[in-house]
C-alpha positions as CSV (number, residue, x, y, z in Angstrom):
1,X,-17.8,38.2,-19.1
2,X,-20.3,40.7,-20.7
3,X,-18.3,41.0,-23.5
4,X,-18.0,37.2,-24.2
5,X,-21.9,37.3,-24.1
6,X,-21.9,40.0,-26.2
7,X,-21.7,38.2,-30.0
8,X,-23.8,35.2,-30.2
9,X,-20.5,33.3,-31.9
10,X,-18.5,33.9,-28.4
11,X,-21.5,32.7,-25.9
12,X,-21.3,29.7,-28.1
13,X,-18.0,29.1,-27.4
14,X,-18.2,30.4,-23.6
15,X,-21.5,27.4,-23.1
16,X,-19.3,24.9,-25.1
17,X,-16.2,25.2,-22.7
18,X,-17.9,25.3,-19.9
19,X,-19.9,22.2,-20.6
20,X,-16.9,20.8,-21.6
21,X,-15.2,21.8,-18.5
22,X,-18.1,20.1,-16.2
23,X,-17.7,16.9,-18.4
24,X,-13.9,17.0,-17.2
25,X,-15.1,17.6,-13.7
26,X,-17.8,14.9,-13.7
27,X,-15.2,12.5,-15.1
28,X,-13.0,13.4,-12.4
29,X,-15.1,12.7,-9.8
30,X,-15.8,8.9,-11.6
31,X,-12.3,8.3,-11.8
32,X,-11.7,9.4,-7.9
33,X,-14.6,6.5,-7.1
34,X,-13.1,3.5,-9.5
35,X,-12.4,0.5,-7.7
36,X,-8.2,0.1,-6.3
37,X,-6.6,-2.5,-8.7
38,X,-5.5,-6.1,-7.1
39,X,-2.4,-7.7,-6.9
40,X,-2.5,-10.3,-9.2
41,X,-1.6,-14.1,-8.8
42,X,-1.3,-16.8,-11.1
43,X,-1.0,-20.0,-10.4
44,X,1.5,-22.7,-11.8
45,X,-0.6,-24.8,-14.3
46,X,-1.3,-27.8,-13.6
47,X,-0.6,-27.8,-9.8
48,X,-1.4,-27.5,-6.6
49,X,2.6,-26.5,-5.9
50,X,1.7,-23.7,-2.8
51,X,3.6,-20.9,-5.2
52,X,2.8,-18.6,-7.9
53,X,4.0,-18.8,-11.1
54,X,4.0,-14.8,-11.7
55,X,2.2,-11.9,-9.6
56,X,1.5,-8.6,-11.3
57,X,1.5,-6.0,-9.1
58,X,-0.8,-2.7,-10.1
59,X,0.5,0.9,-11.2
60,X,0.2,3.3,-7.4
61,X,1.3,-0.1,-5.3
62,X,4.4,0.7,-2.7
63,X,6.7,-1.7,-2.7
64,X,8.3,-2.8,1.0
65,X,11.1,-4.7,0.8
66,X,12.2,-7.0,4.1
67,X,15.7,-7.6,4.9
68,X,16.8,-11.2,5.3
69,X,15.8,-13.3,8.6
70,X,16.6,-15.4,10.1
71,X,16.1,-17.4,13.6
72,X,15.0,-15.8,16.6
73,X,16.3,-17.3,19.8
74,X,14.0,-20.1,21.3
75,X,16.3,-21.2,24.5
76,X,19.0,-18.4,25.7
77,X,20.3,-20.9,27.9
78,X,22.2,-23.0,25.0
79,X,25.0,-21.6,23.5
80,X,24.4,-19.3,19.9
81,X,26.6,-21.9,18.2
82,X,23.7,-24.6,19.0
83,X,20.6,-25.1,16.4
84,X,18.4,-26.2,18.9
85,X,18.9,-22.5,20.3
86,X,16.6,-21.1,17.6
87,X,14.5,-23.9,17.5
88,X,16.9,-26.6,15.9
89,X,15.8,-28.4,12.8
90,X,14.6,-26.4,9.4
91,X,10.9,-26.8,10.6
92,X,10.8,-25.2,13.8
93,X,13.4,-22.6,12.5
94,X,11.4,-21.4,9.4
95,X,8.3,-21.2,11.9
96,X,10.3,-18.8,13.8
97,X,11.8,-17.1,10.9
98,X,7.8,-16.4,9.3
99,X,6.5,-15.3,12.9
100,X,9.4,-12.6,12.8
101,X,8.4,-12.0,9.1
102,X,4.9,-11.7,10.3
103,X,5.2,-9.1,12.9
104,X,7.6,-7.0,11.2
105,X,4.9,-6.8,8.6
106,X,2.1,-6.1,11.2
107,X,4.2,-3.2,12.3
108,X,4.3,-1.9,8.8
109,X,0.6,-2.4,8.2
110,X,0.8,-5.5,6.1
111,X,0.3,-8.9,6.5
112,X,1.7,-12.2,5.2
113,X,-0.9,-12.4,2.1
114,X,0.5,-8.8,1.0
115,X,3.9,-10.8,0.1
116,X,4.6,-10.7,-3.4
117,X,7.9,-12.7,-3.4
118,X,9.8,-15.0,-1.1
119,X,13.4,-16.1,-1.3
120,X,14.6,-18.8,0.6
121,X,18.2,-19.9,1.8
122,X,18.3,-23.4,3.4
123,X,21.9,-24.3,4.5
124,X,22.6,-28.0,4.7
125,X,21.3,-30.4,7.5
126,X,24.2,-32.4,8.7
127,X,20.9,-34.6,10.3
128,X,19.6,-35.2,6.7
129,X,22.6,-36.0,5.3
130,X,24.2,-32.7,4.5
131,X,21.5,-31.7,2.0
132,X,18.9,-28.4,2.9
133,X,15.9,-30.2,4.4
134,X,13.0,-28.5,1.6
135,X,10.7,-31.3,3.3
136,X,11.1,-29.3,6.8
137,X,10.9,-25.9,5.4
138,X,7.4,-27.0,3.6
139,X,5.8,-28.0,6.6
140,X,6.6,-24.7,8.4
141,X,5.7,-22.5,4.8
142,X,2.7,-24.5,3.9
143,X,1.3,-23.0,8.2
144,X,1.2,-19.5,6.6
145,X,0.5,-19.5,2.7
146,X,-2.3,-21.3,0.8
147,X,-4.3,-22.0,3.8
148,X,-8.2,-21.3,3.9
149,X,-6.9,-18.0,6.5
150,X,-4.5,-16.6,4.0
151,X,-4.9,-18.4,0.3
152,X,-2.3,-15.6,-1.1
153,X,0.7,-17.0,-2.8
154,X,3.7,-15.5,-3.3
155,X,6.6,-16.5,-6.1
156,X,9.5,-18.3,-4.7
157,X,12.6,-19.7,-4.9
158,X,14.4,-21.9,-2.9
159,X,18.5,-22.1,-2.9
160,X,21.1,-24.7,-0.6
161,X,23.9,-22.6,0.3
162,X,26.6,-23.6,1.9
163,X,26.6,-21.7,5.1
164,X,24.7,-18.5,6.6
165,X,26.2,-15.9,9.5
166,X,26.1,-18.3,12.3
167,X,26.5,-21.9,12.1
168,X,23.0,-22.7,14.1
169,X,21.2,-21.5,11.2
170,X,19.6,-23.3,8.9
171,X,17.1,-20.9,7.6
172,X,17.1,-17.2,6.3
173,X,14.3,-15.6,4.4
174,X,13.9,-12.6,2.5
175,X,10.5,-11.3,1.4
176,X,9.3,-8.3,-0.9
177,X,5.5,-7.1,-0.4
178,X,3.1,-4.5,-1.6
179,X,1.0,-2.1,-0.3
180,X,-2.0,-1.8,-3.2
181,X,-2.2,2.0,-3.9
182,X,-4.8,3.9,-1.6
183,X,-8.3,4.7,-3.2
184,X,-8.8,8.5,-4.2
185,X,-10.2,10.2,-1.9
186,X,-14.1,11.4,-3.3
187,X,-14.3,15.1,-4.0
């Protein structure tokens, strides 16, 4: 280091870098402190349609993707061929279907306002004339998203299919959510 003193051209250089090197380090430190981006939501224009249009999800967010669910059982003693076994119309089922949602998530650390995406699969109601009852399914979705407790909406879609794993099913959903990137720690 005494020799880098030395000439008055080298201590130059020697205060330059090492200001420049606390300037990096100061930085640093402002960068560890900056505020965790959001998950972004937008909204369908024009409509009060409990979806989003599009979500951006931020660079540093973990991704946690659910397997499908469906039904829990609601009365053991009916048979597993029976609807009214996990809860019997659409309605009741989805409820049962977002309370499994909702615990799996609480066991993972989210909750249901860190879903990003939703797909639904209604099979058709032989009590609503053989068509997927989206009427049903509303009143059970609309319990857990845009609701003053959890005004986060995920994107959707919705599909009639002709038949799920077991007959007694009407409902099976599959979700995607985010877990926003963890702020750096402060040095």
């Amino acid at each position: 280091m005494a020799h880098l003193l030395s000439s008055s051209s080298s201590s130059s250089s020697f205060i330059r870098g090492a200001g420049a090197a606390l300037a990096l380090a100061g930085l640093a430190g402002c960068a560890s402190q900056a505020p965790v981006a959001e998950v972004l939501r937008h909204r369908v224009p024009g409509s009060d349609f409990p979806i989003s249009a599009a979500v951006e999800v931020p660079a540093g967010a973990t991704t946690v993707y659910l397997s499908g669910q469906v039904p829990p059982v609601v009365d053991k003693a009916l048979p597993g061929n029976d609807p009214r076994a996990y809860g019997g119309d659409t309605r009741a089922q989805t409820l049962g279907v977002l309370r499994s949602i909702e615990s799996q998530l609480k066991g993972l650390g989210l909750t249901m306002g860190d879903i990003v995406k939703m797909q639904v699969f209604l099979v058709a109601d032989p009590k609503k004339g053989n068509v997927m009852d989206f009427a049903g399914f509303m009143e059970g979705y609309t319990q857990y998203f845009g609701t003053s407790a959890q005004p986060r909406l995920p994107v959707r879609s919705a599909f009639q299919i002709a038949a799920l794993a077991n007959p007694a099913w009407l409902v099976e959903i599959e979700v995607t959510a985010v877990r926003p990137p963890a702020p750096a720690a402060a040095r």
